[in-house]
C-alpha positions as CSV (number, residue, x, y, z in Angstrom):
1,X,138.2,157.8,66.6
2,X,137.3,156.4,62.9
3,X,137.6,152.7,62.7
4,X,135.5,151.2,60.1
5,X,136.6,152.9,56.5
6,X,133.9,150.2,54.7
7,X,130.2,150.7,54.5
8,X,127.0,149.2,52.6
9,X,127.6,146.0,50.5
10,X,131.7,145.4,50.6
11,X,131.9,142.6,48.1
12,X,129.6,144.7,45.5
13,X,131.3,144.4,41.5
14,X,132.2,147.7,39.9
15,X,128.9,147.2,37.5
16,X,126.5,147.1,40.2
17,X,126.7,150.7,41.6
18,X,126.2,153.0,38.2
19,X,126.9,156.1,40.6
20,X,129.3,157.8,42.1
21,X,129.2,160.8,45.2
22,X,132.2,162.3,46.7
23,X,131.8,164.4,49.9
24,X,134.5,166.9,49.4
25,X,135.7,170.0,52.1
26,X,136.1,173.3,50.7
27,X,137.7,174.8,53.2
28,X,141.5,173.9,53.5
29,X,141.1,173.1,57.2
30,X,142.4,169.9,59.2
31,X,139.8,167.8,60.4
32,X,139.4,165.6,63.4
33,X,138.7,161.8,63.9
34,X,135.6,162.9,65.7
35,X,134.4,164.8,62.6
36,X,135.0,161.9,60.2
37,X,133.4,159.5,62.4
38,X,130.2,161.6,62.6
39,X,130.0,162.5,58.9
40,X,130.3,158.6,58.3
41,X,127.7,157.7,60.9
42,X,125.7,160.8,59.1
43,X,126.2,159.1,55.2
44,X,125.6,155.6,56.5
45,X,122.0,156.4,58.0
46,X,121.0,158.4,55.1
47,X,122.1,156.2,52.8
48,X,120.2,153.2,54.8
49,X,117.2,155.3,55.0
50,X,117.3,155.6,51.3
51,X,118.5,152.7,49.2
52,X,118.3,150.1,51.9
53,X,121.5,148.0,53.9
54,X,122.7,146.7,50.8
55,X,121.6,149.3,48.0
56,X,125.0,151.0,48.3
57,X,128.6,150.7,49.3
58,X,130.8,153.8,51.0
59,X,134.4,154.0,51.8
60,X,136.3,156.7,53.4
61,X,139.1,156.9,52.3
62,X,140.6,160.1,54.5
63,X,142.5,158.8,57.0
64,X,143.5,161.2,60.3
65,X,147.0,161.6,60.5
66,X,147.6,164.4,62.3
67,X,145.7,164.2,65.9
68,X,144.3,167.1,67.1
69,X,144.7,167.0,70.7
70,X,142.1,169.4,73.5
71,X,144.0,170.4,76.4
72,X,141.5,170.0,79.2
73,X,141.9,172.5,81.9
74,X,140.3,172.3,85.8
75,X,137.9,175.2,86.3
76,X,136.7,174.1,89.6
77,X,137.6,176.1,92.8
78,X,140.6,176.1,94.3
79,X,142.5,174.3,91.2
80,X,145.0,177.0,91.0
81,X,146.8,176.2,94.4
């Protein structure tokens, strides 16, 4: 589950960052918590690699409403009785 929407330098002003990225889906899909949370861990270590822990600042600003929920099912022996 995503819990940190914040990333890089917070308290950065507007002037300091000259760029901007968007990471945009082009499918029209739902996506899971699970799938936001890696392609933030994903942006954040690229984006230290790169510019350094305070060279940039990231927000997500998708939130997950809808849950997607697995039904997990036995498939050992004798979980049918």
């Amino acid at each position: 589950k995503i819990r940190i929407f914040d990333l890089g330098r917070k308290k950065a002003k507007v002037d300091e960052f000259p760029l901007c990225g968007h990471m945009v889906s082009d499918e029209y899909e739902q996506l899971s918590s699970e799938a936001l949370e890696a392609a933030r861990i994903c942006a954040n270590k690229y984006m230290v690699k790169s510019c350094g822990k305070d060279g940039f600042h990231i927000r997500v600003r998708l939130h997950p409403f809808h849950v997607i929920r697995i039904n997990k099912m036995l498939s050992c022996a004798g979980a049918d009785r």
